[in-house]
C-alpha positions as CSV (number, residue, x, y, z in Angstrom):
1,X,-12.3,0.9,-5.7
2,X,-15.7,2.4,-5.8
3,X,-16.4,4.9,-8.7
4,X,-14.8,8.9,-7.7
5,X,-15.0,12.1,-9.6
6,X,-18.9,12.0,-9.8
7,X,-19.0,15.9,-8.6
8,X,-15.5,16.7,-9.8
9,X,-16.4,15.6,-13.4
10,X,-17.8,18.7,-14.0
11,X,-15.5,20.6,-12.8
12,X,-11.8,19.0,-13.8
13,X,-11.0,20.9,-16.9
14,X,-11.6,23.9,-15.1
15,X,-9.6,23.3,-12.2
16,X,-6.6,21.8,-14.3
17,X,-6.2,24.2,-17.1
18,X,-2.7,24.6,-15.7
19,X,-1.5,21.6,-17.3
20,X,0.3,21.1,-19.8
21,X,-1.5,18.0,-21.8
22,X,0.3,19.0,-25.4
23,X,3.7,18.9,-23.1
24,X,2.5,15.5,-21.8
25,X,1.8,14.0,-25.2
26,X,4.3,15.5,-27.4
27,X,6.9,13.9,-24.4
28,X,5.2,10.4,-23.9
29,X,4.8,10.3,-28.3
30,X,8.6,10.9,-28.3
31,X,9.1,7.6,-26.2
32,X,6.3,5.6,-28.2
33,X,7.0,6.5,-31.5
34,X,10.0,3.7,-31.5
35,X,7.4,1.4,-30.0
36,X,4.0,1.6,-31.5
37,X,4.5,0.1,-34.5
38,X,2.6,0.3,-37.6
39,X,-0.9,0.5,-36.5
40,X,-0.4,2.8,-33.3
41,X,-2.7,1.2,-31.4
42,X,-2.8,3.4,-28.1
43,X,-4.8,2.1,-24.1
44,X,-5.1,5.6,-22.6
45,X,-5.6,4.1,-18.8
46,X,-7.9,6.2,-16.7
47,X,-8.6,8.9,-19.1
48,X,-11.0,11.2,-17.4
49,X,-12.3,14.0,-19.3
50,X,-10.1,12.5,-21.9
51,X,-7.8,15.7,-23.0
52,X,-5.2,13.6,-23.5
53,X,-6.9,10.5,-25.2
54,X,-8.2,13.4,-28.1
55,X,-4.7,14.5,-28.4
56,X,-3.2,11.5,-29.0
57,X,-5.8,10.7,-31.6
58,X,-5.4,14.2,-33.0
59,X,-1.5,12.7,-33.5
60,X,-2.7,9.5,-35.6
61,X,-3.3,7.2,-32.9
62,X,-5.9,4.8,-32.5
63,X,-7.0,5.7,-29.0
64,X,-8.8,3.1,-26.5
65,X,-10.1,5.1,-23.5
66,X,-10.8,3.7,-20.1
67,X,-12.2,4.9,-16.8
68,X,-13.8,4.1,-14.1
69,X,-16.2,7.2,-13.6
70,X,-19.1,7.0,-16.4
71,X,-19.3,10.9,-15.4
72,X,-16.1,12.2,-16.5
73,X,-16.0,9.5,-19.8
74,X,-19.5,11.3,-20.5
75,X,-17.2,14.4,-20.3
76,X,-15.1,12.8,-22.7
77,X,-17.4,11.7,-24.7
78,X,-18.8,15.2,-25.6
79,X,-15.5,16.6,-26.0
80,X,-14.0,14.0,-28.9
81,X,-17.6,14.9,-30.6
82,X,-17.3,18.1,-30.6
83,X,-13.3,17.6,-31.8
84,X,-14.2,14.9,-34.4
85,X,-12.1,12.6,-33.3
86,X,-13.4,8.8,-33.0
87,X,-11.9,7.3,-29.8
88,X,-13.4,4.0,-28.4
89,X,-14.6,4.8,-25.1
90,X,-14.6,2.1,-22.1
91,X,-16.2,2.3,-19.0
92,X,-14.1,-0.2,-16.9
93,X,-11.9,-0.7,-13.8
94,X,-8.1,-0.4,-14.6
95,X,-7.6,-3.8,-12.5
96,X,-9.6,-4.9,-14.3
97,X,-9.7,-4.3,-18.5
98,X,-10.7,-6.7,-21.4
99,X,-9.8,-4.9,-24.6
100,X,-11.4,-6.4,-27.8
101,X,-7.6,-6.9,-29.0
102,X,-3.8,-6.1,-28.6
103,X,-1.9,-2.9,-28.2
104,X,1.1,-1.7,-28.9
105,X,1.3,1.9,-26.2
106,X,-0.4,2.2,-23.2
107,X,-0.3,5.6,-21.0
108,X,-1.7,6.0,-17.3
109,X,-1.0,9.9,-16.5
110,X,-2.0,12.2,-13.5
111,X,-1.3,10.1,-10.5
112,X,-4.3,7.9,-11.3
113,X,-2.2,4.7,-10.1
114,X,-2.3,6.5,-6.8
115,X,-5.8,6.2,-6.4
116,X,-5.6,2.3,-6.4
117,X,-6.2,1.2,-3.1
118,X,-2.9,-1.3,-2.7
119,X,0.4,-2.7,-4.0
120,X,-1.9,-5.7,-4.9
121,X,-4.1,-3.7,-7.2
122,X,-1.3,-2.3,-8.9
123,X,0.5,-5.5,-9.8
124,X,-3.4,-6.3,-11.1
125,X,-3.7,-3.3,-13.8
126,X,0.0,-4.1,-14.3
127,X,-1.1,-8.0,-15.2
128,X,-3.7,-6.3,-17.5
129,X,-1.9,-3.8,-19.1
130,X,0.9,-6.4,-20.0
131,X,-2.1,-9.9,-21.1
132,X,-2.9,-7.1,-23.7
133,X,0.3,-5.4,-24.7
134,X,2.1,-7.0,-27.8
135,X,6.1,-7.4,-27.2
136,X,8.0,-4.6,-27.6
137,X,4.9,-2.8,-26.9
138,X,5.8,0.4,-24.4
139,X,3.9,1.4,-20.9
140,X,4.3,5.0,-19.9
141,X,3.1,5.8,-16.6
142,X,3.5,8.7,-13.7
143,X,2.8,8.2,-9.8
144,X,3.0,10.8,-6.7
145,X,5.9,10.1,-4.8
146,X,6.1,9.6,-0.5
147,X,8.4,12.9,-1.1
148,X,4.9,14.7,-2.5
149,X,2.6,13.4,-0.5
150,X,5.3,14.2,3.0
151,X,5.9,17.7,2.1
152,X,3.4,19.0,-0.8
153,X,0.1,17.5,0.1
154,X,0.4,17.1,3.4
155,X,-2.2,18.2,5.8
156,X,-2.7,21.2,4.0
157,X,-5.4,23.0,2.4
158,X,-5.7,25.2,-0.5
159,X,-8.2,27.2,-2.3
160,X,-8.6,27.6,-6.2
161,X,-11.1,30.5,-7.9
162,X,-12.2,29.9,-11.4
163,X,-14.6,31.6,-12.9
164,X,-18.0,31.7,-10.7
165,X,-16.5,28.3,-9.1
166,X,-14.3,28.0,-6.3
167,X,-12.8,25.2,-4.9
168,X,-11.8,24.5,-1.2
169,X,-8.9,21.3,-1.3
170,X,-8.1,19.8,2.4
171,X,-5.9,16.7,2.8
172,X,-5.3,14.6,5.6
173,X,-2.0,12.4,5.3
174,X,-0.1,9.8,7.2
175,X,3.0,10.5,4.9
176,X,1.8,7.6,2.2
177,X,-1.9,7.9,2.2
178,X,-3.7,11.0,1.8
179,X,-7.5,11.9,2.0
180,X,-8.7,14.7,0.2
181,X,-11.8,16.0,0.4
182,X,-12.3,18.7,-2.6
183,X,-15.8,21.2,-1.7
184,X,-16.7,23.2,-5.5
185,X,-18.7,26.0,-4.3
186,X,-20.2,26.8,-8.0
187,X,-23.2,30.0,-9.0
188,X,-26.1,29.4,-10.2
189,X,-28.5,31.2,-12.8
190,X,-30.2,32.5,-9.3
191,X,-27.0,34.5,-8.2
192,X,-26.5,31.6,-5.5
193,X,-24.0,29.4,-4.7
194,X,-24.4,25.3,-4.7
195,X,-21.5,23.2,-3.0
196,X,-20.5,19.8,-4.1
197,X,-18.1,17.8,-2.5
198,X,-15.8,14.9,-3.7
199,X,-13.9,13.1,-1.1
200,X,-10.5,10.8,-2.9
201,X,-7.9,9.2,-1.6
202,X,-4.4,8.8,-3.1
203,X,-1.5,6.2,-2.0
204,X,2.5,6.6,-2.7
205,X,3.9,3.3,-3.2
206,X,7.2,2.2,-2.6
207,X,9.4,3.1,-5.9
208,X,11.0,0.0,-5.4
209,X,7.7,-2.0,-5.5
210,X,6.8,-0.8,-8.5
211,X,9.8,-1.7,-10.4
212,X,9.2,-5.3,-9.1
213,X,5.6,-5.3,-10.1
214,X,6.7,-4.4,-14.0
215,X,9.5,-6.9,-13.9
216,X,6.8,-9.7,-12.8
217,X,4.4,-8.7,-15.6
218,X,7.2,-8.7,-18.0
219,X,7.9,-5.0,-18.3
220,X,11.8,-3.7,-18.8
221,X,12.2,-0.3,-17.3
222,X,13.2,1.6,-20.2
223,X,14.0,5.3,-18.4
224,X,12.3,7.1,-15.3
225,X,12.2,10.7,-15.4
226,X,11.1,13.5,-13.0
227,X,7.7,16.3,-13.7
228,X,10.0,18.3,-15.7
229,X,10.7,15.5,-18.6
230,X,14.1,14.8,-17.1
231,X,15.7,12.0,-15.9
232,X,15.1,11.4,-12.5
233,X,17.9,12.0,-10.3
234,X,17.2,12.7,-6.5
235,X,14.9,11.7,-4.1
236,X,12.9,14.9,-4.3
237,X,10.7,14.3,-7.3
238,X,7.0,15.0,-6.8
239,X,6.4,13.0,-9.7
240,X,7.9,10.0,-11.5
241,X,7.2,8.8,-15.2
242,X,8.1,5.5,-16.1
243,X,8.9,4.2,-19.2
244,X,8.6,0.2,-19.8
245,X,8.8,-2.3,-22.9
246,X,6.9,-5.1,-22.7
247,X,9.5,-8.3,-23.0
């Protein structure tokens, strides 16, 4: 998996100010909280710009941040400075982690298991994950479903205006792999605009797969819910959130 979001680093927070990070770590602290025991030690798995991994510390975790794009952990980087918050930053491949120690919570949020380019690689970050999760530690996780990538994604395109920045999104899909290529057309100080382009791809993975790769690593599926917090019940979810204990 060779290193994305070089271009798009710059750019994330303002293209996703639309979600709702306090709602995604008020939620996943609800499910750990029974978990992390004392010392709240907390793996936040491809972090990005690392909104999250700042909350979470902001909440009395002790936050370990990986990612694979040195560009958006320098994002990150800036941000817990400026916030004050002391997060250990990591720049590593989620197949491939080696923590200094154990934890107790991990979270893997925003599709980024979909950008892992096979079943095989998940069952590796999986294998990870768990060689470095105490028992009765918890893994809380969210993927794109087949359902999203069929009839969201698509082959569809769709434009985004922020700012002085706009951002032209294409996708090209065979119904469980998608390529997207993402074109930021950005101003400059000279009134003109620059384009940058990212090109990502994202894979759906069998639900059923998954479950089998937590149960090898010696994960228990503790509840799966949908994008709205809720139990997942129908085959129309966009987005599923696992929650596992470590055995």
């Amino acid at each position: 998996m060779t290193e994305s979001y070089n271009n798009f680093a710059r750019f994330y927070d303002l293209f996703t100010d639309n979600v709702d990070y306090e709602g995604y770590a008020k939620f996943f602290h609800t499910i750990m909280e029974g978990h992390s025991g004392k010392d709240k030690i907390l793996l936040d798995l491809a972090c990005g710009t690392g909104t999250l991994s700042i909350l979470f510390s902001a909440m009395g975790y002790d936050v370990i941040a990986v990612d694979s794009s040195a560009s958006m952990l320098s994002e990150a980087l800036q941000k817990a400075c400026s916030r004050g918050e002391n997060i250990l930053f990591l720049n590593q491949d989620m197949r491939e982690i080696d923590l200094y120690g154990t934890i107790n919570c991990c979270v893997c949020t925003l599709d980024s298991l979909n950008h892992l380019e096979s079943m095989e690689d998940v069952r590796k970050t999986f294998s990870r994950v768990s060689l470095f999760m105490e028992s009765g530690g918890v893994f809380v996780f969210d993927i794109n479903t087949p359902y999203k990538h069929q009839r969201v994604l698509g082959d569809n395109s769709f434009i985004f205006e922020k700012d002085d920045t706009v951002c032209c999104w294409r996708n090209s899909t065979d119904g469980l792999v998608t390529d997207i290529t993402l074109d930021f057309f950005s101003m400059g100080e000279d009134g003109l605009y620059q384009r940058f382009t990212e090109e990502i791809t994202e894979r759906a993975f069998p639900i059923e797969q998954i479950k089998k790769a937590l149960a090898d690593n010696k994960f228990k599926i503790l509840k799966i819910y949908n994008e709205n917090f809720e139990q997942a019940s129908n085959s129309s979810c966009e987005r599923l959130i696992f929650a596992a204990e470590k055995e």
